[in-house]
LODO-519672 format. One record per residue: residue in three letters; z, x, y of N, C-alpha, C in turn. Coordinates in steps of 0.001 Angstrom, whole numbers, plus 500000, padded with zeros to 6 digits. Layout:
REM LODO-519672
ALAZXYZXYZXY...
//
This chain:
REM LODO-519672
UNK497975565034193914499307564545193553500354565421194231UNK501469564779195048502375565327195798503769566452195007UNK504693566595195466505995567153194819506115565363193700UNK506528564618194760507392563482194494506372562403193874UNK505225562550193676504280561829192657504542562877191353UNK504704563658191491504981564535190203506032564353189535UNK506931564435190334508160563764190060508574562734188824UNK508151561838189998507959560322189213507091560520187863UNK505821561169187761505147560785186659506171561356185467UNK506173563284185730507161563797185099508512562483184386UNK508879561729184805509991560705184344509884559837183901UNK508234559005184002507891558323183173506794558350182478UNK506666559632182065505675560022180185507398560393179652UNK508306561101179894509336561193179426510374559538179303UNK509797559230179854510481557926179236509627556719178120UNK508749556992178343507673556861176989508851557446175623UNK508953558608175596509408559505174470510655558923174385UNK511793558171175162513078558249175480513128556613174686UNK512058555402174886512162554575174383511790554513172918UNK510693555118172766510591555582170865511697556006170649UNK512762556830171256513420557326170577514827556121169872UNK514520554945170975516172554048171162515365553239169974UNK513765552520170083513403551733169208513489552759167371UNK513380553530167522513733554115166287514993554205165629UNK515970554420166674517574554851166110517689552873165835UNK517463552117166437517795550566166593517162549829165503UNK515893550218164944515108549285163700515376550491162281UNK515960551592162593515974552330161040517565551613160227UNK517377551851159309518581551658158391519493552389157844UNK519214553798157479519987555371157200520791555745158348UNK522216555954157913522890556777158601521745557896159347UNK521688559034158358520675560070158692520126559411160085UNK519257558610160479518214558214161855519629557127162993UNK519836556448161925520793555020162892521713556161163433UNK522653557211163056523988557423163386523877558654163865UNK523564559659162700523093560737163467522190561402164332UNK520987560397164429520142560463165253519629561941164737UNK519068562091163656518142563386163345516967562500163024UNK516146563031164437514934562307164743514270563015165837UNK513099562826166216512584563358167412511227562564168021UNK511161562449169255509726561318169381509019562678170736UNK507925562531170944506804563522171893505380562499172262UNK505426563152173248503644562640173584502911564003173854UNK501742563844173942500692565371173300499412564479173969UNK498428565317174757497529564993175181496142565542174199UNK495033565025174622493976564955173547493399566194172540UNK494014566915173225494141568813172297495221568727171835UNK496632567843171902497563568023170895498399569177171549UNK498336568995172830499228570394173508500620569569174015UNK501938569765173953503022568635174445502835568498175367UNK503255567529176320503185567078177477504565566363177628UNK505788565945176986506792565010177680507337565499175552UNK508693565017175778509404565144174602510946564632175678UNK511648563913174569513245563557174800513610564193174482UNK514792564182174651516341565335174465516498565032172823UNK515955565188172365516150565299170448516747566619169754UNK516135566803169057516604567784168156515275568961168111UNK515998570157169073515109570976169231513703571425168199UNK514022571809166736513546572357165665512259571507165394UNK512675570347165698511593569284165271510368568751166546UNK510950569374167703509757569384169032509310570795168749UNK509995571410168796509500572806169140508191573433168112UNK508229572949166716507727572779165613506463572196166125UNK506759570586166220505238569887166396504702570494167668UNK505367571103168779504660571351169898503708572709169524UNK504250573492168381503403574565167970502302574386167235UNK502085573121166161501520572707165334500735571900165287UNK500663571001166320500102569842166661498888570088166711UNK498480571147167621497024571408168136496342571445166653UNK496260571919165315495953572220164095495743570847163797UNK496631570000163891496792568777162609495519567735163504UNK495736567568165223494613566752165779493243567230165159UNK493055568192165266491448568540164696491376568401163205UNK492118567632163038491459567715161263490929566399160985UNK491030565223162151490768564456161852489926563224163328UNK489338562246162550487911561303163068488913560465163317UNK489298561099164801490400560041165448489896558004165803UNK490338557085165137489818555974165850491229554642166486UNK490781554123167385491928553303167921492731552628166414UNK493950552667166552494577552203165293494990552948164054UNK494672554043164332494870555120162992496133555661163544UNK496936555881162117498576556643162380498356557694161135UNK498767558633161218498912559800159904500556559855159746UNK500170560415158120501997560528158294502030562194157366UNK502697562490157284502980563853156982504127565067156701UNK504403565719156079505822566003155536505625568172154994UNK504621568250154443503947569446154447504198570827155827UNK505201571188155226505836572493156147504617573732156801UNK503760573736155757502606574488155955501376573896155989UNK501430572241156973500643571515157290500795571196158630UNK501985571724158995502442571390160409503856570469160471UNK504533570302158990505898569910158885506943571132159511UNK507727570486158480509399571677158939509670572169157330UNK510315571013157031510983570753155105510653569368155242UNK510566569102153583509993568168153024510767566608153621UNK512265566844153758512549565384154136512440565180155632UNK511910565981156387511271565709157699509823565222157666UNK509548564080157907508210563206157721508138563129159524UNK506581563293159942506549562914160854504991561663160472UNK505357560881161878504259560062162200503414560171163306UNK501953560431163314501369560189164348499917559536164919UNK500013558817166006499149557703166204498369558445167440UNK497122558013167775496916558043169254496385556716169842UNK496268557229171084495867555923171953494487556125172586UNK493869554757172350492362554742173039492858554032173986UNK491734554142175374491497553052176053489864552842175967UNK489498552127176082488282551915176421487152552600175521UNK487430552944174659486891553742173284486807555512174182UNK487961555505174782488391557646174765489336557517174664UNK490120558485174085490950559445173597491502559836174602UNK492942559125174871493520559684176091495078560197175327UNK495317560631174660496402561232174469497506560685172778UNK497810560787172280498889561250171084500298560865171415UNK500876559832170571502449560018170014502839560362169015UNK504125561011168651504963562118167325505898560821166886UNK506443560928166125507690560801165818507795561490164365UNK509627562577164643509488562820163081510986562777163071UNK511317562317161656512852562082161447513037562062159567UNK514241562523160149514613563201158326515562562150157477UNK515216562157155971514797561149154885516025561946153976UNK516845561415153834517933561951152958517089561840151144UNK516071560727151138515457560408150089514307560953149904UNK513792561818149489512164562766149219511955562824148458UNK512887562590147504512159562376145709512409564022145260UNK513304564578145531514070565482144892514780565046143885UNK514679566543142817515581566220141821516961566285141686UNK517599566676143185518577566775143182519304565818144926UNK520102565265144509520385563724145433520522564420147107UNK520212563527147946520279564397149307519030565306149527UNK518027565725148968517030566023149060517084567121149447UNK517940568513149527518596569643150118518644570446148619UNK517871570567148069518129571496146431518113573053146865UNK518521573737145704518090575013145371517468575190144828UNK516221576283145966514586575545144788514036577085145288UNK513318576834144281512352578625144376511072578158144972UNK510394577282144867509073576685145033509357574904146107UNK508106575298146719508091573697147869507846572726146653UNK507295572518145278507011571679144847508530570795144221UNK509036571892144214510633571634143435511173570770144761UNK510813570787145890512198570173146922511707568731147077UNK510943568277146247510224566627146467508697566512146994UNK508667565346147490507427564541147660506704565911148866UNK505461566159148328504599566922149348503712565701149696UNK504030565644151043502987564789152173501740565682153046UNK500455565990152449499436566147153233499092565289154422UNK498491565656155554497978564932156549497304563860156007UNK497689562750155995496620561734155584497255560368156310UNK496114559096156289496368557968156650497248556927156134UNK498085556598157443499316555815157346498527553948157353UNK497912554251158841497011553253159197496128553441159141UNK494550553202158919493637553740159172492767552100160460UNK492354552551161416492003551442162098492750549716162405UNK494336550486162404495220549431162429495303548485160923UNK494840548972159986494934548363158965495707549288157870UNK496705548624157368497581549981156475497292550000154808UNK497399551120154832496828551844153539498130552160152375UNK498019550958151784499203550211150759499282551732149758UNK497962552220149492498161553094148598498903554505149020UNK498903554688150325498998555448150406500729555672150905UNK501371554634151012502636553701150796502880553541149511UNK502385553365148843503226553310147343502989554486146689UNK502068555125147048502128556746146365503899557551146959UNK504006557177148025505182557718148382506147557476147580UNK506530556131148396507695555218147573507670555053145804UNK506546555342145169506834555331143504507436557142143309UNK507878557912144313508751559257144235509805559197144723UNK510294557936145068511635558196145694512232557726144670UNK513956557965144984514956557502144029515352555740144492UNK515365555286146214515569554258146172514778553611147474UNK513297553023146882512688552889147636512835551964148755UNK513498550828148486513387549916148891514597550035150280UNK515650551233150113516008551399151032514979552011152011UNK514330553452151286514003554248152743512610553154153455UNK512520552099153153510980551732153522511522551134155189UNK512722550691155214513268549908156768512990551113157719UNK513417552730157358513298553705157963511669553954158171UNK511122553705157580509614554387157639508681552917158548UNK509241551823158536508519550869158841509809550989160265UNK510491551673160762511531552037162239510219553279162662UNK509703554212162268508833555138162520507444554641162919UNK507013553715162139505681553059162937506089552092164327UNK507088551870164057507502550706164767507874551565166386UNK508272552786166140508356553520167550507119554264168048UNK506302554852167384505140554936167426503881554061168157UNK504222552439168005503309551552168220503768551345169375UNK505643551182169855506131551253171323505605552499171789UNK505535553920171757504999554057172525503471553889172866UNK502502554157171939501249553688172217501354552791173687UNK502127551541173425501698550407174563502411551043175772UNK503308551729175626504200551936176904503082553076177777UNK502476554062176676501642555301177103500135554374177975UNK499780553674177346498364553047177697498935552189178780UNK499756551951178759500421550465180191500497552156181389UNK501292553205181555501436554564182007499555554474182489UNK499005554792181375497110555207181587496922554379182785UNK497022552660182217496249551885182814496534552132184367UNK497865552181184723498267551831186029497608552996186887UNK497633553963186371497198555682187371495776555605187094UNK495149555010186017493454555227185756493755556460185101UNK492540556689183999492525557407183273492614559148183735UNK491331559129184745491015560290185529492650561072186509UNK493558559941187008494332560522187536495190561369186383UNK495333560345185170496240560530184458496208561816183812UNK494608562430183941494491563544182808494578564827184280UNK494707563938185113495119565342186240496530565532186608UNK497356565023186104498671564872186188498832565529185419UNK498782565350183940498698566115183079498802568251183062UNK497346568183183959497156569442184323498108569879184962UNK498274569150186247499346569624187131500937570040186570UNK501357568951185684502367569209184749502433570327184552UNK501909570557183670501417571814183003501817573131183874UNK501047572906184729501153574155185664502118574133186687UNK502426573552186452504066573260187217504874573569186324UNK505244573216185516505925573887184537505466575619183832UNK505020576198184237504542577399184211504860578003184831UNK504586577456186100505199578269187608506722578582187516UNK507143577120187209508676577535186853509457578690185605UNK508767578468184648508529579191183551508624581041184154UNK507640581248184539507221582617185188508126582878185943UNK508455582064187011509698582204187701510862582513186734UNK511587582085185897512986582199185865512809583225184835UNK511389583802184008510963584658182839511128586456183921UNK511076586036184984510230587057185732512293588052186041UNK512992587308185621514235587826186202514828588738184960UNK513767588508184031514527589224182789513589590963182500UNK514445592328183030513418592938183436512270593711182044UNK511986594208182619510656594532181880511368595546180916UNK510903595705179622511199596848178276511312596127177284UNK511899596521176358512132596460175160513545596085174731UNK513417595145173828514710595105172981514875594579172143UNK515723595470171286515640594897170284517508593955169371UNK517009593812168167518014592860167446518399592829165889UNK518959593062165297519153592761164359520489591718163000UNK520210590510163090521098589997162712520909589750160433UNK521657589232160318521432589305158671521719587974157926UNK521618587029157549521692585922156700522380585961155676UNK523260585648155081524083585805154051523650586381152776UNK522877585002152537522129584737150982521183584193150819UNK520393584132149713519535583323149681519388582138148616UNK521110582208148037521567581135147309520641582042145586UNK520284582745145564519527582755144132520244584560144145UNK520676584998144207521433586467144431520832587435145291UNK520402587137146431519858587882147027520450588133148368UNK521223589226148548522550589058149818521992589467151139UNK522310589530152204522671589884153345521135590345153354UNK520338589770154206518638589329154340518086589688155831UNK517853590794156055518085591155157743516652589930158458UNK516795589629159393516240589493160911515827590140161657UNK515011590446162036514843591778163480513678591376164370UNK514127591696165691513126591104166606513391592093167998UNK511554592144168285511782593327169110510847592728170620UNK511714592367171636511219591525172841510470592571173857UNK509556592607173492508607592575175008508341592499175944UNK508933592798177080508678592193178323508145592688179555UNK506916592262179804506112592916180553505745591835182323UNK506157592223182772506246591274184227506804590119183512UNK505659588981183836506831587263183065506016587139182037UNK505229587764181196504968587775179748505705588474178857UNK506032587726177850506570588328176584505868588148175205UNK506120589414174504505506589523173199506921589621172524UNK507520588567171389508409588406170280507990588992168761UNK508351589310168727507835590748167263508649590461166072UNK508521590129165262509594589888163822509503591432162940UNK508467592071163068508266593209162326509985593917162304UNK509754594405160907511286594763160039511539593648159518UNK511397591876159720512498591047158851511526591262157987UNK512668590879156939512617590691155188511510589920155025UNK510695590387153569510392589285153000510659588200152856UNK509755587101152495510209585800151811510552585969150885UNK511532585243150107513059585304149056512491584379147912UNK513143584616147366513305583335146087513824582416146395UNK515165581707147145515737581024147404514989580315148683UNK515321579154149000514722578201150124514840578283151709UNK515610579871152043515750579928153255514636580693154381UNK513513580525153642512213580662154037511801579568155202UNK511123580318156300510600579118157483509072579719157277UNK508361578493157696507244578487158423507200578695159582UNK506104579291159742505885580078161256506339578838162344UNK505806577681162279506199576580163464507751576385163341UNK508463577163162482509941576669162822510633578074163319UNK509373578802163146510149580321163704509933580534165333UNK508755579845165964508112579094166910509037578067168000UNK509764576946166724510738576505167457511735577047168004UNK512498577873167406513691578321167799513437579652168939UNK511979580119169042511900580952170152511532580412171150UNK510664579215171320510695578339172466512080577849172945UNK512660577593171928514300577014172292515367578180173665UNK515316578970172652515655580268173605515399580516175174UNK513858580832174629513815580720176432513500579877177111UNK513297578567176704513477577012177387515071577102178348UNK515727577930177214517445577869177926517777578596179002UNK516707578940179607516610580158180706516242579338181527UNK515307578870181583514495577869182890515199576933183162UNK514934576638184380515460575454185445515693574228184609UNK516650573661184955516933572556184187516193571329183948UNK515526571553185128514413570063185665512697571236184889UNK512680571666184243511217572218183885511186571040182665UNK509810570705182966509143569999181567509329570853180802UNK509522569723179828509022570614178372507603569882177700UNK507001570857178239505179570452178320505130572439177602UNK503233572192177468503253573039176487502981574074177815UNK502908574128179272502958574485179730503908575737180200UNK505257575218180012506157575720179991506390577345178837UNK505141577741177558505612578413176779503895579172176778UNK503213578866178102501949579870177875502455581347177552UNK503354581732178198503443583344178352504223583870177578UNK504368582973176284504973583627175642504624583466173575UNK504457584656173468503299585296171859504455585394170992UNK503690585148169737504771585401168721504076585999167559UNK504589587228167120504085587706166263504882588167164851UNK504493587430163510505307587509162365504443587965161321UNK504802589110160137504194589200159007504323588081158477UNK502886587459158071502645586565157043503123587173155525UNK504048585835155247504937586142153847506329586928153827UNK506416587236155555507746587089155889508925586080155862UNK509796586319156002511121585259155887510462584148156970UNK509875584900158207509973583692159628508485583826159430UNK508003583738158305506532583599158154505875583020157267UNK506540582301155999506757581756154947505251581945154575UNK504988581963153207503634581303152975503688580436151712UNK502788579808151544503343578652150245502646579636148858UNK503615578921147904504452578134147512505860578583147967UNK506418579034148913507779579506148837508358578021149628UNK509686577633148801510880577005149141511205577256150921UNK511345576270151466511985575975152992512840575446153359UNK513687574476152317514539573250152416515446574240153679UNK516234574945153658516989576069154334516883576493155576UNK514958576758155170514557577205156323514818577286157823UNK514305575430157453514364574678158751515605574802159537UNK516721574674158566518110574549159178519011575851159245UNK518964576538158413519819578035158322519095579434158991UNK517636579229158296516964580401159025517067580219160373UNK516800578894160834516211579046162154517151579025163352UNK518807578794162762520299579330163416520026581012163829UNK519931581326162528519537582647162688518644583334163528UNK517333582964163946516758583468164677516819583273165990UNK517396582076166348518395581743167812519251582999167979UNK520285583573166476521320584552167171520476585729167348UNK519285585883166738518351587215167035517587587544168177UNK517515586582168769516528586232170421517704586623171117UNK518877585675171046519600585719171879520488587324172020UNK520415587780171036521175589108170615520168590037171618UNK519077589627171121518106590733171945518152590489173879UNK518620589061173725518113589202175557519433589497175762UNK520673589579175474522362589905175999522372591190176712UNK521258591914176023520971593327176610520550593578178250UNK519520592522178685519135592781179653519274591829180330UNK520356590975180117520705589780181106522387589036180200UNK523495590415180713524864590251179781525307589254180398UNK525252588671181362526157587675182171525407586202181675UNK524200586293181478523945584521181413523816584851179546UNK523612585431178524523801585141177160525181585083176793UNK525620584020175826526872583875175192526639584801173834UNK527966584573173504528196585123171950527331583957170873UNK527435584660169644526677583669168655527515582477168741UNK527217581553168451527614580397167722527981580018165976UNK528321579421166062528876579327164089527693579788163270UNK526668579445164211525297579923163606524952579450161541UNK525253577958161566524737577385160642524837575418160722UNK523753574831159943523709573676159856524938572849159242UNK525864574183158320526412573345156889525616572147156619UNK524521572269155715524275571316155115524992570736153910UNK525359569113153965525889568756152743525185567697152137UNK524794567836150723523996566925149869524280566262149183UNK524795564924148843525101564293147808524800562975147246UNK524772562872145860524779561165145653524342561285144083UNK523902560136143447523486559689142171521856559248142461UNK521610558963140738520549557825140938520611556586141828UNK521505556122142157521477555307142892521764555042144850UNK521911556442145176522370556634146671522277558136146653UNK521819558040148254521803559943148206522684559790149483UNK522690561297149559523759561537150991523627562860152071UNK523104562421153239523297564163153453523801564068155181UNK524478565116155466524996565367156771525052567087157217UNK524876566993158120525195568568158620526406568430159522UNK526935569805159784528643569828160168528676570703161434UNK529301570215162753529199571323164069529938572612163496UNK530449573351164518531389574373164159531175575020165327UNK532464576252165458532173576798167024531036577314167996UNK531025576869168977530119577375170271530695578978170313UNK529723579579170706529952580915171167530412580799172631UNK531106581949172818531740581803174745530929583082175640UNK530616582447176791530402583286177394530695583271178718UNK530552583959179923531155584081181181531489583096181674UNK533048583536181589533194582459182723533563580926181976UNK533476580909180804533076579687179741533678579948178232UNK534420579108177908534825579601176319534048578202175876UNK534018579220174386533623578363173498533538576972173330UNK532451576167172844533111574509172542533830574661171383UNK534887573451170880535589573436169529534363572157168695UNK533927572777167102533050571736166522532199571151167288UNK531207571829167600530168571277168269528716571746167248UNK528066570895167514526321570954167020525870572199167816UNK525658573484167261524807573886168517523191574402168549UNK522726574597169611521591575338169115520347574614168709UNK519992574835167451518466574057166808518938572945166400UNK520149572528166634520368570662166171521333570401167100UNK520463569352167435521214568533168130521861566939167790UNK522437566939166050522348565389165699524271565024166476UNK524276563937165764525786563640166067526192563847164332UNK527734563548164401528226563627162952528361562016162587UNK528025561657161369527983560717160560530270559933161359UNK529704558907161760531314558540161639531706558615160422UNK533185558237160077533769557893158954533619556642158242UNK533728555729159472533628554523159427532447554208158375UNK531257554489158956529931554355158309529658555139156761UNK530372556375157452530536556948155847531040556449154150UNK532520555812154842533202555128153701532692553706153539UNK532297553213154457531475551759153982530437551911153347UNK529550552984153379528427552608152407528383553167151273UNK529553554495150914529221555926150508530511555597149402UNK530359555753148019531577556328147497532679557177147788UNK532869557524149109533516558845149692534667558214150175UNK535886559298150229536496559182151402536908560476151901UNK537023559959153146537348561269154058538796561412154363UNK539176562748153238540808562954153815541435564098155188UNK540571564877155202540693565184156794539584565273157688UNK539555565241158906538156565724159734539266565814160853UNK538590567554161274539702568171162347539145569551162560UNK539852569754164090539794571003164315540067571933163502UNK539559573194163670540136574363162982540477575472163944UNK541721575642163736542626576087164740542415577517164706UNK542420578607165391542428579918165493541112580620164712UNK539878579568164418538887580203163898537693580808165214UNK537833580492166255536891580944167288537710582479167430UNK536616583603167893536829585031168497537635585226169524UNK538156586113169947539157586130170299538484587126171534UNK539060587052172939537890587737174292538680587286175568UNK538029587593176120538304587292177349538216585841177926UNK537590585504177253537024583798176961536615583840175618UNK537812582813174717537913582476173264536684581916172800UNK536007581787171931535144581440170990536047580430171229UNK534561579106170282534806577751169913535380577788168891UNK536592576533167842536693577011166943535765576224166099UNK535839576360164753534477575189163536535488574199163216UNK535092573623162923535752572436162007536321572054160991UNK537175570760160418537517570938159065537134569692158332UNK536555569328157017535777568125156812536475568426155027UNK536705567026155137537379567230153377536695565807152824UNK536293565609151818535767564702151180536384564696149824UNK536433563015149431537454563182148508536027561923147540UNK535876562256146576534642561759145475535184560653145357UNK534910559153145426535424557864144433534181558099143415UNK533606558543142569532885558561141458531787559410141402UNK531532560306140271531087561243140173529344561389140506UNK529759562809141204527748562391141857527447564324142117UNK526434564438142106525496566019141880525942566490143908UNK525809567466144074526632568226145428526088569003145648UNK524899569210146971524438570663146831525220571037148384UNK525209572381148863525552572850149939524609574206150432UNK524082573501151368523351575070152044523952575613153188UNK524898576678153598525997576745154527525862578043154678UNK525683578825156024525914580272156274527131580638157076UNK526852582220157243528257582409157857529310582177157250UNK529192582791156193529940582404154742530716584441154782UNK530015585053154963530160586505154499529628587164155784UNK529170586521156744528521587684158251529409586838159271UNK530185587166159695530738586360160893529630586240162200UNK530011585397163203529087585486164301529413586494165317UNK529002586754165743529491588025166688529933587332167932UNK530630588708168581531234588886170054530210589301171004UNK530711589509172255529626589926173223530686590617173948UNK530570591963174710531043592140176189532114592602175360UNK532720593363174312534377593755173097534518592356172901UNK534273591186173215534362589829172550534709590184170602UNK535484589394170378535648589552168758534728588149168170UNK534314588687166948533645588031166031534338586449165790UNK533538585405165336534541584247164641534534584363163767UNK535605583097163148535993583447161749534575583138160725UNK534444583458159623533729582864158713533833581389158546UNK533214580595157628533310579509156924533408579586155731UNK534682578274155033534757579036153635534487577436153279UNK534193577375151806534117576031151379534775575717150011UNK535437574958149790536285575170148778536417573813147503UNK536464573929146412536295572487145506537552572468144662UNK538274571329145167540212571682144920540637572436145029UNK540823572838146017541219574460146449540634575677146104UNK539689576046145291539116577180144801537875577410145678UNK537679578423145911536368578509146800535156578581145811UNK533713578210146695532751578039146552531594578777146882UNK530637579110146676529189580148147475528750579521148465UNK528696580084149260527344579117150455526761578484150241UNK526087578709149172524488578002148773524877577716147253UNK524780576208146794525613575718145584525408574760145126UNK525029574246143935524614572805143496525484572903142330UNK526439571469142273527637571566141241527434569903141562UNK527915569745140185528441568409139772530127567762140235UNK530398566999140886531836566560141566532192565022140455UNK533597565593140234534146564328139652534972563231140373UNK535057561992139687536094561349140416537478562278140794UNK537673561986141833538997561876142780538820563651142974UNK537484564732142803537338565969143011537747565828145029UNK538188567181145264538403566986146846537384568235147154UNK536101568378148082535535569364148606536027569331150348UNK536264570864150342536894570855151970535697572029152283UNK535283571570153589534607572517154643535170572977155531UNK535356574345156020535506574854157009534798575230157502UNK533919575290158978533151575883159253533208577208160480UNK532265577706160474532917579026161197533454578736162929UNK533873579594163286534223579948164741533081580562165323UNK533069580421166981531927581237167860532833582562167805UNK531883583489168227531717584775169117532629584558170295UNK533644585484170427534316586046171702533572586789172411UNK533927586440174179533462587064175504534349587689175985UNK534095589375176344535145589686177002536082590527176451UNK536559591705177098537492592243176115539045591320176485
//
């Protein structure tokens, strides 16, 4: 296979992933998948190693690309079988991230695996939005073990109504979950139509080549970052249950174009839910130095041979069960983006920016009868040459924000401001981004949780760069904790601010 046969294939297994991704956002029904697009689709060859992934939402590739290899071997793969799955320490994230996955036969072999996983505002939490403050995984809703969705193209009703008799409103989330098989089964045909045309034998040498093409590149752009040590230490607010300022620490390795990532020093796992599993501590360090390499490198599992990760089990970035994750997924793993990145600024100051707002703001809401949840951008960090974005997603999510439009049509809500926030980015040589401003005004009373950092640690500067502002959150003007589950009345107003980036530059 040539440069330009590589090429081409490289663009279409990635477009495999690119059409699951449109048939999913197009047949689901939830804001959450239709609007914001918090979703992710992958293809994985017969070891479950990635091979092709779309431009999704980092946390949720980076995750299955670590995890995958585990969940294929557990099971008597046959043409027609789909698993579905939700279990953080099964190869999930948090509980309202469900993924689906199918593979494809031809000819009775096993030529390769499709993902899809996308998040469920509905999990059968006891608290609406599926985002609680919980000490234990059993408290944050429905635990999904690896088990059969389809088994031999024939679907397993029970194992469908075991779900749906835990949700609060089933009959909504089922359009979403029947949008998840439904992208799943597109790609299957699109992947096997891909097989048929190259023959099987070419296809699993393409594969290879991938792989090692993306390595080469890998090594290459790894090889510029020089060799020693460094280290990081950033801190997490809370852990929503009284447990403050929760250090991070990570100590980089770098030995020619291999690296060893070290967590030794972070904290224990907490009481509160901002606990990750190792595959989400996984994601966000693949993320990192994915952001180093050539723009055109697969993201195949190729791309992350040379690089180890090592965490105390029952650490914060090491979770072990029963500990709470809802958080995890989304707050910890901001955090360990600003800890990688903190550590490489050292030995490569010109291409790392300042932190970013460095949180999801998660917001949770609804009744028995509707749940609600959205996450909120806030400033980009600036770096050379480059200031900040204003309210942007950054980092381990990549969704869009819920319009208004969609919001107030389905949602008891209204929205009385959504806007910049003026003078909250760092102040440098090149300004920080600033965060945002989001006010919600209750038409009828419903339960509110908020998981939000950068509440009490600002994000840092780089280069005398100044810090951004905090994020404050406030319920009729009075402020609020980061991490918070309160009851909202009619015509109550909750306003978000979210933080500013990191200044570049004195």
């Amino acid at each position: 296979m040539n440069a330009i046969e590589n090429s081409l294939f490289v663009s279409r297994i990635q477009a495999v992933c690119d059409e699951m991704g449109a048939t999913l956002q197009c047949t689901a029904f939830s804001p959450n998948i239709k609007d914001r697009l918090d979703f992710s689709c992958a293809v994985f060859d017969t070891k479950g190693k990635l091979c092709a992934q779309a431009a999704h939402i980092p946390v949720h590739l980076g995750s299955m690309a670590y995890a995958m290899a585990d969940i294929v071997r557990q099971f008597d793969w046959q043409a027609g079988d789909m698993i579905i799955l939700n279990d953080p320490y099964l190869g999930g994230t948090h509980l309202p991230d469900v993924t689906l996955i199918a593979p494809l036969f031809l000819e009775g072999e096993l030529c390769g695996f499709v993902a899809n996983r996308a998040h469920h505002a509905d999990i059968g939490s006891k608290t609406p939005g599926s985002m609680p403050l919980a000490r234990f995984l059993n408290d944050e809703g429905l635990v999904i073990p690896p088990q059969f969705l389809l088994r031999g193209g024939v679907r397993q009703d029970n194992t469908l109504k075991a779900i749906f008799d835990k949700l609060h409103n089933p009959i909504l989330a089922q359009a979403d979950y029947e949008a998840q098989i439904s992208a799943n089964l597109i790609g299957i045909r699109r992947l096997s139509a891909l097989v048929k045309r190259m023959g099987k034998a070419r296809f699993n040498e393409a594969i290879i080549i991938l792989n090692d093409y993306a390595e080469t590149l890998a090594r290459s752009s790894l090889k510029e970052i020089p060799d020693g040590e460094y280290r990081f230490t950033d801190y997490m607010d809370d852990d929503g249950l009284g447990h403050n300022r929760i250090p991070i620490s990570v100590k980089l390795t770098v030995n020619n174009d291999n690296i060893m990532v070290d967590f030794s020093g972070t904290a224990n796992q907490v009481a509160g839910n901002i606990n990750c599993p190792l595959s989400v501590t996984a994601a966000a360090v693949y993320y990192c130095f994915y952001c180093l390499m050539p723009a055109h490198t697969p993201a195949c599992a190729g791309a992350f041979r040379m690089i180890d990760i090592k965490a105390v089990a029952g650490s914060l970035v090491n979770a072990s069960f029963p500990a709470a994750v809802a958080a995890g997924n989304v707050e910890t793993s901001s955090r360990i983006v600003d800890v990688i990145l903190g550590a490489l600024a050292q030995p490569l100051p010109d291409r790392i920016p300042a932190a970013s707002h460095g949180s999801m703001n998660n917001i949770a809401m609804g009744t028995s009868a509707w749940d609600y949840y959205e996450t909120l951008g806030g400033g980009g960090g600036a770096a050379l040459a480059c200031a900040g974005c204003n309210a942007i997603q950054t980092h381990m999510t990549n969704t869009l924000n819920t319009p208004i439009e969609i919001l107030e049509k389905y949602y008891p809500l209204r929205i009385r401001q959504y806007a910049i926030r003026p003078g909250s980015g760092g102040q440098g040589l090149f300004r920080g981004g600033n965060g945002l401003v989001r006010e919600y005004e209750f038409l009828e009373d419903c339960q509110v949780t908020l998981l939000t950092e950068r509440r009490a640690i600002p994000p840092w500067g780089l280069a005398g760069g100044s810090s951004g502002e905090t994020g404050v959150n406030l319920l009729n003007k009075q402020p609020l904790p980061g991490k918070i589950s309160f009851k909202a009345h009619y015509q109550d107003c909750l306003k978000i601010m979210t933080a500013g980036g990191g200044g570049w530059g004195q």
